[in-house]
N, C-alpha and C positions, 0 to 999 in steps of 0.2 A: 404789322405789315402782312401784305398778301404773299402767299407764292405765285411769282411772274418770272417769265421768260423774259426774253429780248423785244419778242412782238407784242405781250403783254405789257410791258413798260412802255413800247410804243404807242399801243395802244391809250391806256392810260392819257399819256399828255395830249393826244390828241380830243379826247373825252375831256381833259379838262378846259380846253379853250373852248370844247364846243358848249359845254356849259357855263362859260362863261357870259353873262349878261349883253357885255359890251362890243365881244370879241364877235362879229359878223361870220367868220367863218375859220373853220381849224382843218389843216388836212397834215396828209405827211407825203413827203416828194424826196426822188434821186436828187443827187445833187445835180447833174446837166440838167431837171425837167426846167423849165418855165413857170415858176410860181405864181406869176403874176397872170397870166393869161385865164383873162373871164373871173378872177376874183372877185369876193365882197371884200368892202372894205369896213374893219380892219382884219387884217389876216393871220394867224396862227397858224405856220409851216414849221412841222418838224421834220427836221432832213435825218429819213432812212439811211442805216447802213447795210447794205446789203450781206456783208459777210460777216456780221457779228458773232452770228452764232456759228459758221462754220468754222471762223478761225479761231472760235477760243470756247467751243460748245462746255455745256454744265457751267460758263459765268455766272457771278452773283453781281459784277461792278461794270458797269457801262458808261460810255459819254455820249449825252444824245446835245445838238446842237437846235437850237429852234428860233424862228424867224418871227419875232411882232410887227406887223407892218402897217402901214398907211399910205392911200396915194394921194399925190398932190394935186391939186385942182389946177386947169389949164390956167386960169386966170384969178387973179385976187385969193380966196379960199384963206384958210390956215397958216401962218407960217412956219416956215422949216423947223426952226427950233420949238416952237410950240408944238407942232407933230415928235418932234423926237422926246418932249418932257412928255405927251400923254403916252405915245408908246412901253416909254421907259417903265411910267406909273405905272399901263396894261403886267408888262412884263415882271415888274418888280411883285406883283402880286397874284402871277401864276406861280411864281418859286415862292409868296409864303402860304399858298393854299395849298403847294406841294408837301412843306414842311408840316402844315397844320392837319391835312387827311393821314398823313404817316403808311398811305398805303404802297409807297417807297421810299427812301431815305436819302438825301440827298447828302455827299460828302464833301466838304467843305463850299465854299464860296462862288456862285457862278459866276466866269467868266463874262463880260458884254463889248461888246463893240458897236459900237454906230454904224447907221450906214444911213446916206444922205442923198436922196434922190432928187431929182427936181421935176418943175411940169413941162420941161421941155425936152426931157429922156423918158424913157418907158422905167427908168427905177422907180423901186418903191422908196419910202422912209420909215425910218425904225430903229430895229437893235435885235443884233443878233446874239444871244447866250447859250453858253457852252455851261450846261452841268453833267456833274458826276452822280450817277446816281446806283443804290445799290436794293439790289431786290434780295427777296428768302428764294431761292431755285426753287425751279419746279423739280423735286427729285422722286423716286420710289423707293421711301423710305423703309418700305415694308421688307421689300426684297433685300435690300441694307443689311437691312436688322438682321435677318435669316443666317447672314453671313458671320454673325459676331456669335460668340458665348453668352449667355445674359451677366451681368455685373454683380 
């Protein structure tokens, strides 16, 4: 594993959808922004928290939330459930590229939820997952050490 922050972690997943083959575009949004506005599709949104690091500075364990999406065609296209099994697949195999790079760790089981848009609302369709995921801090180890007796 790397040493990563909270924006390093962020960074990360958004780096991993954008390499993704499949995945048209990856960003990371507040949670009020507008995801959807002027997206490629399929989409990889990871929802920013903004006070990660000031309310719990020097974390090693974070929950980053991220959006795989798809939009549906005004007419005829794709169906709902056939969008939400390839999302699903999209999604199912950022969390095993996450496990397979090891350049974070992810702790137990991610969370998913569906979400079911149609072509007659501006939603998208997808699935949203919720992992735990644990970094090595970025710390200064050197100055640390200065503080201790050697063993």
């Amino acid at each position: 594993m790397q040493e990563l922050d909270y924006d390093g972690a962020l960074d990360y997943l958004v780096g991993l959808g954008t390499r993704h083959k499949a995945i048209a575009e990856a960003r990371s949004f507040l949670e009020d922004a507008d995801i959807s506005g002027n997206a490629k599709w399929p989409l990889l949104a990871v929802e920013e928290d903004p006070m990660a690091d000031e309310e719990n500075p020097g974390a090693d364990l974070f929950t980053f939330a991220f959006h795989i999406l798809m939009k549906p065609a005004r007419q005829g296209g794709t169906p709902i459930r056939t969008m939400l099994a390839d999302m699903k697949r999209l999604g199912d195999q950022l969390v095993e590229q996450i496990r397979t790079e090891n350049v974070v760790a992810l702790v137990g089981k991610p969370s998913k939820l569906s979400l079911k848009g149609s072509a007659t609302d501006s939603l998208a369709t997808g699935w949203r997952y919720e992992v735990r995921i644990q970094v090595i801090n970025k710390v200064d180890r050197y100055t640390n050490a200065n503080l201790f007796a050697p063993l």
